[in-house]
ZAVO-701037 format. One record per residue: residue in three letters; chain; residue number from 1; x, y, z of N, C-alpha, C in turn. Coordinates in steps of 0.2 Angstrom, whole numbers, plus 5000, padded with zeros to 4 digits. Last residue first. Layout:
N
<pt res="Ala" chain="A" n="NUM" n_east="X" n_north="Y" n_up="Z" ca_east="X" ca_north="Y" ca_up="Z" c_east="X" c_north="Y" c_up="Z"/>
...
***
This chain:
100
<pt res="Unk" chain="A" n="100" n_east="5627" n_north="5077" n_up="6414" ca_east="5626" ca_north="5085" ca_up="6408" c_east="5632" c_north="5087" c_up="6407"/>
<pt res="Unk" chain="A" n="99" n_east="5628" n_north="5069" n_up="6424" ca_east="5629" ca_north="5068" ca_up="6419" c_east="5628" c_north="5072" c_up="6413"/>
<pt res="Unk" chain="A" n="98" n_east="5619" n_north="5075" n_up="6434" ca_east="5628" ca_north="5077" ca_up="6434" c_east="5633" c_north="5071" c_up="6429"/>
<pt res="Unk" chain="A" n="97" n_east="5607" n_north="5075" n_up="6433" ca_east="5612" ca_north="5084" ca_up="6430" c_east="5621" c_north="5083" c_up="6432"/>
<pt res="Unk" chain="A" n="96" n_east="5605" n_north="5061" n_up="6434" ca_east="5605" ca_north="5064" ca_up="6427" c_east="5610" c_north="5071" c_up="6426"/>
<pt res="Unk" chain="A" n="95" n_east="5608" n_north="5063" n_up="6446" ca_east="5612" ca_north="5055" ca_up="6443" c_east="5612" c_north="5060" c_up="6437"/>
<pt res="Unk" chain="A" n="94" n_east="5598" n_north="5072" n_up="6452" ca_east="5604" ca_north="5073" ca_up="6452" c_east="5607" c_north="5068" c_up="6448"/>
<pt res="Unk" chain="A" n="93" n_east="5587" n_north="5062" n_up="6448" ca_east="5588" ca_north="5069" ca_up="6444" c_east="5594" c_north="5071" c_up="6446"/>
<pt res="Unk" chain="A" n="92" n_east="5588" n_north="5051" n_up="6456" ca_east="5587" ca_north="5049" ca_up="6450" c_east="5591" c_north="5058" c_up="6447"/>
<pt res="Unk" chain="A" n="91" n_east="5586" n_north="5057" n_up="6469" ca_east="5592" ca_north="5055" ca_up="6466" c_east="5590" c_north="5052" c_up="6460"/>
<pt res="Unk" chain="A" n="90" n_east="5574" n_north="5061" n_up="6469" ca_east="5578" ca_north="5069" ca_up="6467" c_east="5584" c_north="5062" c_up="6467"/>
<pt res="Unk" chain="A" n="89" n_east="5563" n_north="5049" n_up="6464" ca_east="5563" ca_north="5053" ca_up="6461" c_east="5571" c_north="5059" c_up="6463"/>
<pt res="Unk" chain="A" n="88" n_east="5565" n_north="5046" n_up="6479" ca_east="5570" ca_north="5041" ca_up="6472" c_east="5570" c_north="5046" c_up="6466"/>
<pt res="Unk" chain="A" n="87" n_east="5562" n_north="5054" n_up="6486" ca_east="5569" ca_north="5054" ca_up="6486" c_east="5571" c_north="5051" c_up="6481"/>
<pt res="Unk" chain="A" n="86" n_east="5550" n_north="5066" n_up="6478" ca_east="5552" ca_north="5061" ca_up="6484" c_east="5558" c_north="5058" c_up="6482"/>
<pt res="Unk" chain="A" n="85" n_east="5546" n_north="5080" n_up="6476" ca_east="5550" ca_north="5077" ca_up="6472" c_east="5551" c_north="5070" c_up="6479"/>
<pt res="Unk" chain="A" n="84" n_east="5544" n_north="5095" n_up="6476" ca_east="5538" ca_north="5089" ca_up="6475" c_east="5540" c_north="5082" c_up="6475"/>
<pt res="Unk" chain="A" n="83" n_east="5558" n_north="5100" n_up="6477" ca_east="5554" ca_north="5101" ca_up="6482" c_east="5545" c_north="5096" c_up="6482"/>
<pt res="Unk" chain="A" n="82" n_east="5557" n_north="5102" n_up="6463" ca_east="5563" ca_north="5098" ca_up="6469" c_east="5559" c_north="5099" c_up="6474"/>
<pt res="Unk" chain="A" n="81" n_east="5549" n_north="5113" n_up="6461" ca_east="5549" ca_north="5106" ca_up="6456" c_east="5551" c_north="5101" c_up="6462"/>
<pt res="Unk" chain="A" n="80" n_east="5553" n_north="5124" n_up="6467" ca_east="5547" ca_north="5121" ca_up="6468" c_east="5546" c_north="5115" c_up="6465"/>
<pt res="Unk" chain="A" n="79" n_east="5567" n_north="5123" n_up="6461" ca_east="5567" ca_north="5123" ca_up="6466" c_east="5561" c_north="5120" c_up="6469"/>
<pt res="Unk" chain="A" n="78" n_east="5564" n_north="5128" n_up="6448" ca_east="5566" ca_north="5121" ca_up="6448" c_east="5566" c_north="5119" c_up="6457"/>
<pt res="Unk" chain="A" n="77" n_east="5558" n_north="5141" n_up="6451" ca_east="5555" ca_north="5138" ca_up="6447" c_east="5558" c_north="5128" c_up="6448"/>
<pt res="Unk" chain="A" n="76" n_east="5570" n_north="5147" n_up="6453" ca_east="5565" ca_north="5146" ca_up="6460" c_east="5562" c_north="5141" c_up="6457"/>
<pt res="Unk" chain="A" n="75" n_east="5577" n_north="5147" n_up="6444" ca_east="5582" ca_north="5144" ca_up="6450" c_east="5574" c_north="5142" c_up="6454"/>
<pt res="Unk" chain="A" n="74" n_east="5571" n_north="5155" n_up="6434" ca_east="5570" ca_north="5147" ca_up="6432" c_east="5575" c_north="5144" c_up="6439"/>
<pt res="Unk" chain="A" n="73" n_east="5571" n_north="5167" n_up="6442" ca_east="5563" ca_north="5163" ca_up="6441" c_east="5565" c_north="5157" c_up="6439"/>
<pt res="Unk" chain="A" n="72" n_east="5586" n_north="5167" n_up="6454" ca_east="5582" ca_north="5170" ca_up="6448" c_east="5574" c_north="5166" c_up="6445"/>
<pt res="Unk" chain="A" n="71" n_east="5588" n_north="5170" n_up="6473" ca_east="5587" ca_north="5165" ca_up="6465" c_east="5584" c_north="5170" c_up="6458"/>
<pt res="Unk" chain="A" n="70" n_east="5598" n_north="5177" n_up="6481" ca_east="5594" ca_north="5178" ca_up="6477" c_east="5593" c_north="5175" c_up="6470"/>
<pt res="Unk" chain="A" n="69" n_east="5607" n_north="5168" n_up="6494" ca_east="5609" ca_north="5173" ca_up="6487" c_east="5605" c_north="5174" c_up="6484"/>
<pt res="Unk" chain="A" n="68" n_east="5620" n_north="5167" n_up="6506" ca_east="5612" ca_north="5167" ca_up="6501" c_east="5613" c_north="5169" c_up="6498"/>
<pt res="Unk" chain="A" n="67" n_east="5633" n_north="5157" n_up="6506" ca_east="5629" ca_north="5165" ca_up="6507" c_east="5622" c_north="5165" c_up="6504"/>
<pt res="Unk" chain="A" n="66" n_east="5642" n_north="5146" n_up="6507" ca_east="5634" ca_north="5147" ca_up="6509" c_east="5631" c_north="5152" c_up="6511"/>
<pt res="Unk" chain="A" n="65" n_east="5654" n_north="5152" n_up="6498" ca_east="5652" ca_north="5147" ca_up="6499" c_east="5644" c_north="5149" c_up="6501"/>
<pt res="Unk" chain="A" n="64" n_east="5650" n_north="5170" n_up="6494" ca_east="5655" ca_north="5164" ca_up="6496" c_east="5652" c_north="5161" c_up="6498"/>
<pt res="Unk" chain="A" n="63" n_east="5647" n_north="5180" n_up="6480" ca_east="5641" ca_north="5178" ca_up="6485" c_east="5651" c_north="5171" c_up="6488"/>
<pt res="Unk" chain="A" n="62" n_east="5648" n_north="5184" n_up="6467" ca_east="5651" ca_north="5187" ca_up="6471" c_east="5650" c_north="5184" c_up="6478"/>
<pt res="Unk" chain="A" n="61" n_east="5641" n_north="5177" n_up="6458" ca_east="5647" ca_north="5178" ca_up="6457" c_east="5651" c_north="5180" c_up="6462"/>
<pt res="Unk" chain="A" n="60" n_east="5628" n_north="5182" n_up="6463" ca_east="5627" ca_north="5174" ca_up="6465" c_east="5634" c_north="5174" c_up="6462"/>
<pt res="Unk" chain="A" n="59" n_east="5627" n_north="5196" n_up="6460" ca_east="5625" ca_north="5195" ca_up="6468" c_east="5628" c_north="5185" c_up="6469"/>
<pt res="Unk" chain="A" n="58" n_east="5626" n_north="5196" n_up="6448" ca_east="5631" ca_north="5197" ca_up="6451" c_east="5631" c_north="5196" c_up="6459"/>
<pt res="Unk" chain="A" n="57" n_east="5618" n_north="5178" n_up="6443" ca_east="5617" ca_north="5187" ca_up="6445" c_east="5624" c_north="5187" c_up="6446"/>
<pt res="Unk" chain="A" n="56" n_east="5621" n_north="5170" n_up="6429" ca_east="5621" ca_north="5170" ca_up="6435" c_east="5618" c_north="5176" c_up="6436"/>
<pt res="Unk" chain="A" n="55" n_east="5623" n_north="5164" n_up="6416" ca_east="5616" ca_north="5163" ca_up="6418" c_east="5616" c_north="5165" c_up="6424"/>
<pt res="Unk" chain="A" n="54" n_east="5637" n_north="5169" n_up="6409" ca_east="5634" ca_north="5162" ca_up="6413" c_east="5627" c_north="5159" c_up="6415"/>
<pt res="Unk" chain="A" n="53" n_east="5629" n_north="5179" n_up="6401" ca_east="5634" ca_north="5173" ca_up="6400" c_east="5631" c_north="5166" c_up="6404"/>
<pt res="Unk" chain="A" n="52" n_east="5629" n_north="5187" n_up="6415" ca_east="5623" ca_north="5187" ca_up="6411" c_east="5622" c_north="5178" c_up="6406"/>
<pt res="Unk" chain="A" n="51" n_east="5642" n_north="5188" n_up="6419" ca_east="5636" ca_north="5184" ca_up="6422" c_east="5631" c_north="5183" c_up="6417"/>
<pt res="Unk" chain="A" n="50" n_east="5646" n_north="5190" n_up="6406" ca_east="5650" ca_north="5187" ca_up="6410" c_east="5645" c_north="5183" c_up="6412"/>
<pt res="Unk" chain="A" n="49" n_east="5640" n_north="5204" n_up="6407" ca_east="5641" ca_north="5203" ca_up="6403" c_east="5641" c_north="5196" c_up="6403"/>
<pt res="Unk" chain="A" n="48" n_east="5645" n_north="5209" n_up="6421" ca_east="5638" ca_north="5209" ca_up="6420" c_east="5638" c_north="5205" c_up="6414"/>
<pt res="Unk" chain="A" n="47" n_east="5660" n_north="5213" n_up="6418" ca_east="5658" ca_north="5206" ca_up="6422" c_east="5651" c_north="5205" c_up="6421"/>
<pt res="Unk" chain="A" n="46" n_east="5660" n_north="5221" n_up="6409" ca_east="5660" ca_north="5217" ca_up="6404" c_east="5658" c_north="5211" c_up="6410"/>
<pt res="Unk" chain="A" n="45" n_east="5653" n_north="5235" n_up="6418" ca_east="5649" ca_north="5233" ca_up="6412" c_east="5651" c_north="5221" c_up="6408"/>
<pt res="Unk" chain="A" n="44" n_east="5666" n_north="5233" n_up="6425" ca_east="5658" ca_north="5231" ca_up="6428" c_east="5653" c_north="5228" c_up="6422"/>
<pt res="Unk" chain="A" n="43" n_east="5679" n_north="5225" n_up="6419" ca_east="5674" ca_north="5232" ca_up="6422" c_east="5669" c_north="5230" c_up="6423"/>
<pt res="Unk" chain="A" n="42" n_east="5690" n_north="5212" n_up="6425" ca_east="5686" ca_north="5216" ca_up="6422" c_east="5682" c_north="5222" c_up="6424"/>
<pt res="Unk" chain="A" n="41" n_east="5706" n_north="5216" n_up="6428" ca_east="5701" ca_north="5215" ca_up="6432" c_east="5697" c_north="5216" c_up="6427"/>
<pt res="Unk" chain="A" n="40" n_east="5720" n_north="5207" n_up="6420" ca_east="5717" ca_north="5212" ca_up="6421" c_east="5710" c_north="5212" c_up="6425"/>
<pt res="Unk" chain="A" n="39" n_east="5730" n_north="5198" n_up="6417" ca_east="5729" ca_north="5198" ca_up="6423" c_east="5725" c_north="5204" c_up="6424"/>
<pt res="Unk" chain="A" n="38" n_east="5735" n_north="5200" n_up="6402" ca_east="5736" ca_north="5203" ca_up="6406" c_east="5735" c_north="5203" c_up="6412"/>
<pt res="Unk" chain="A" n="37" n_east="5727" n_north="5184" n_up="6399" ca_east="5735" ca_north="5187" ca_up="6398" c_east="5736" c_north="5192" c_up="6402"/>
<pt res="Unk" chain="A" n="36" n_east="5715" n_north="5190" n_up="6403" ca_east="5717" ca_north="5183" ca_up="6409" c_east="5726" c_north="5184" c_up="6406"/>
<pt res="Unk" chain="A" n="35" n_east="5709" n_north="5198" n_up="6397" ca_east="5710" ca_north="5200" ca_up="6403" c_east="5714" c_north="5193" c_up="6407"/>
<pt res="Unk" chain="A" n="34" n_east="5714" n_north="5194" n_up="6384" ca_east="5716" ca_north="5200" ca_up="6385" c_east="5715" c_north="5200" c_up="6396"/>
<pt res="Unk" chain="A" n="33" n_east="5702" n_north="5186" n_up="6383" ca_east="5708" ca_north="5182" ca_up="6382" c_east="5714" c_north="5187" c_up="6385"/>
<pt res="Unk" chain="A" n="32" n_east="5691" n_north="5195" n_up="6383" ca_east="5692" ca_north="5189" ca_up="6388" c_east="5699" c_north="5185" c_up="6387"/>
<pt res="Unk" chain="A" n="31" n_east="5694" n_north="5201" n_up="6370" ca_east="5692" ca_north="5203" ca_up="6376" c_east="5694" c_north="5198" c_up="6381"/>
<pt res="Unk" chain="A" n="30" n_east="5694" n_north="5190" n_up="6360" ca_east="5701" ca_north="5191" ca_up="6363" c_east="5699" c_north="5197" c_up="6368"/>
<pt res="Unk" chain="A" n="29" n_east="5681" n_north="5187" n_up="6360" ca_east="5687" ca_north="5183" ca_up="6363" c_east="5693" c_north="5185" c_up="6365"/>
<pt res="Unk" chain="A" n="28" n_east="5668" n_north="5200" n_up="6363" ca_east="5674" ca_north="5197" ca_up="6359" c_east="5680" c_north="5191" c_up="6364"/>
<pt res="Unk" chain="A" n="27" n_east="5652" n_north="5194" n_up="6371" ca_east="5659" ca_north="5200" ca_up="6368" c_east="5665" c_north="5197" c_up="6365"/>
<pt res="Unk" chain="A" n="26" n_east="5643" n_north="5189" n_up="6373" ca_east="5641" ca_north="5192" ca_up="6370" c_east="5647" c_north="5197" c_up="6369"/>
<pt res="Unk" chain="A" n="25" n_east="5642" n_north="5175" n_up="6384" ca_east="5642" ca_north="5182" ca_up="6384" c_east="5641" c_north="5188" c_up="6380"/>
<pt res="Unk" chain="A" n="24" n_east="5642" n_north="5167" n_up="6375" ca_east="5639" ca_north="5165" ca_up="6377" c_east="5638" c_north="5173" c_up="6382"/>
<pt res="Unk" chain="A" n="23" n_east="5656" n_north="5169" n_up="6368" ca_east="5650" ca_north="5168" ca_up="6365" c_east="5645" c_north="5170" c_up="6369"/>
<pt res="Unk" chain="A" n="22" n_east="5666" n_north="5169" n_up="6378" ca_east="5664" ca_north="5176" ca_up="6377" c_east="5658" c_north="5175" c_up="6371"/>
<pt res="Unk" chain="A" n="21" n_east="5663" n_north="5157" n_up="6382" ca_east="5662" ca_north="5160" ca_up="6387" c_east="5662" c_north="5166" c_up="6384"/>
<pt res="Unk" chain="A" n="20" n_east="5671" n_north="5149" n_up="6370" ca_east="5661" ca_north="5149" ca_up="6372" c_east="5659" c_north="5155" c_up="6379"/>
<pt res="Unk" chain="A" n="19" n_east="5679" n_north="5154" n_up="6373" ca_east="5676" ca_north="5156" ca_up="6366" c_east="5669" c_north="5155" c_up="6368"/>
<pt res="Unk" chain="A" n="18" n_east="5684" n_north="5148" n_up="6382" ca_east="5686" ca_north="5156" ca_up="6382" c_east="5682" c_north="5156" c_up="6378"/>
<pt res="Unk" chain="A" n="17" n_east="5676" n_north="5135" n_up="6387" ca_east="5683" ca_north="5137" ca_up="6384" c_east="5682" c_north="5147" c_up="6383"/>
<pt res="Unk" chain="A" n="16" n_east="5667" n_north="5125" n_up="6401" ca_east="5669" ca_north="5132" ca_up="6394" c_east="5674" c_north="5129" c_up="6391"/>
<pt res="Unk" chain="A" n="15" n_east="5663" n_north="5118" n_up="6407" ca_east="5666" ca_north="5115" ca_up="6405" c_east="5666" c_north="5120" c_up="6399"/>
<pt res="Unk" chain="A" n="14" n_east="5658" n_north="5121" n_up="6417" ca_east="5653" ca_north="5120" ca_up="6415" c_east="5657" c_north="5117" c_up="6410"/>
<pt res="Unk" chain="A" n="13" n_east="5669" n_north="5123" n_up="6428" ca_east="5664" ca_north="5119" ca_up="6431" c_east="5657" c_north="5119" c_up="6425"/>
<pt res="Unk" chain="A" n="12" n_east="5675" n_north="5135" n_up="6420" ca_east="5678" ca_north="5127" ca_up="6420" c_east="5672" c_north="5121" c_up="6425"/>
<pt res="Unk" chain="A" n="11" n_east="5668" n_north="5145" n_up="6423" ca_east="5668" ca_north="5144" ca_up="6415" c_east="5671" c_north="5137" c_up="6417"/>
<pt res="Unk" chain="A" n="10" n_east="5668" n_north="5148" n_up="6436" ca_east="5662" ca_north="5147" ca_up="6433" c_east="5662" c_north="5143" c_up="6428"/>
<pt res="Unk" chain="A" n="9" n_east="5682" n_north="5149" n_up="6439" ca_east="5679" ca_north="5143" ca_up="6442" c_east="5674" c_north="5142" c_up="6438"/>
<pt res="Unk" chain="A" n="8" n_east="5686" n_north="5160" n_up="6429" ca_east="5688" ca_north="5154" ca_up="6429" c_east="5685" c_north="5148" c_up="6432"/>
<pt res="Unk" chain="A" n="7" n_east="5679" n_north="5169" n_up="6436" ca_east="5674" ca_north="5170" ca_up="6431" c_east="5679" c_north="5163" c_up="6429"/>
<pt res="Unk" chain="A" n="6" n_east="5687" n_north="5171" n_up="6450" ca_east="5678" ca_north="5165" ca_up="6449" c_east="5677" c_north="5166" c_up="6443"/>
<pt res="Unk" chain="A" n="5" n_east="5699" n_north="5176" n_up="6446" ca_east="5697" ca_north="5167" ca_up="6448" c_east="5691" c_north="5164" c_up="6447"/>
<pt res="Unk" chain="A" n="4" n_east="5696" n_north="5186" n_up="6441" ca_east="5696" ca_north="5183" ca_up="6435" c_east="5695" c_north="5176" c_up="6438"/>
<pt res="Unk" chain="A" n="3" n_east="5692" n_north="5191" n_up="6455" ca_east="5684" ca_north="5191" ca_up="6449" c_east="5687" c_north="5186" c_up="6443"/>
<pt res="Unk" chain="A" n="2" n_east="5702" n_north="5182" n_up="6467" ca_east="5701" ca_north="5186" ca_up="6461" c_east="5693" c_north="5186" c_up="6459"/>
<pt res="Unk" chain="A" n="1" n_east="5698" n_north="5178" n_up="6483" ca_east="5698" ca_north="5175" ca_up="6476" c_east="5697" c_north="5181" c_up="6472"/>
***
């Protein structure tokens, strides 16, 4: 899979649009409009960018299906939460995140 594939998969699993994704990023629209017309790969700098955006690492973009992947403090953070959590309580909380 392309970088513009997953930077596609990320931004449509959250329910972006291109604008929110270069907002939430921190660079121009038509940057980001520019690499999916062209079919261009992004540069390092603008993928960092992107992730950052998303809230991912580059490590957690690049990582496939069940590769580890190093959490970040709010990933760990909710993790120790889920983890105190008995089971009515974590199906209640999934019902909730997948209504967000």
């Amino acid at each position: 899979m392309s970088a513009l594939d997953k930077i596609k998969q990320f931004r449509d699993s959250r329910g972006w649009s291109n604008y929110k994704l270069a907002k939430e990023s921190g660079i121009h629209e038509g940057t980001l409009n520019n690499l999916f017309r062209l079919n261009n790969q992004p540069t390092i700098p603008t993928l960092e960018a992107i992730c950052k955006g998303l809230d991912i690492s580059m490590s957690q973009f690049f990582a496939d299906g069940d590769e580890a992947v190093p959490l970040n403090k709010e990933q760990r953070e909710m993790l120790n939460i889920w983890n105190t959590l008995n089971k009515e309580q974590k199906t209640a909380l999934l019902e909730l995140l997948k209504t967000m």
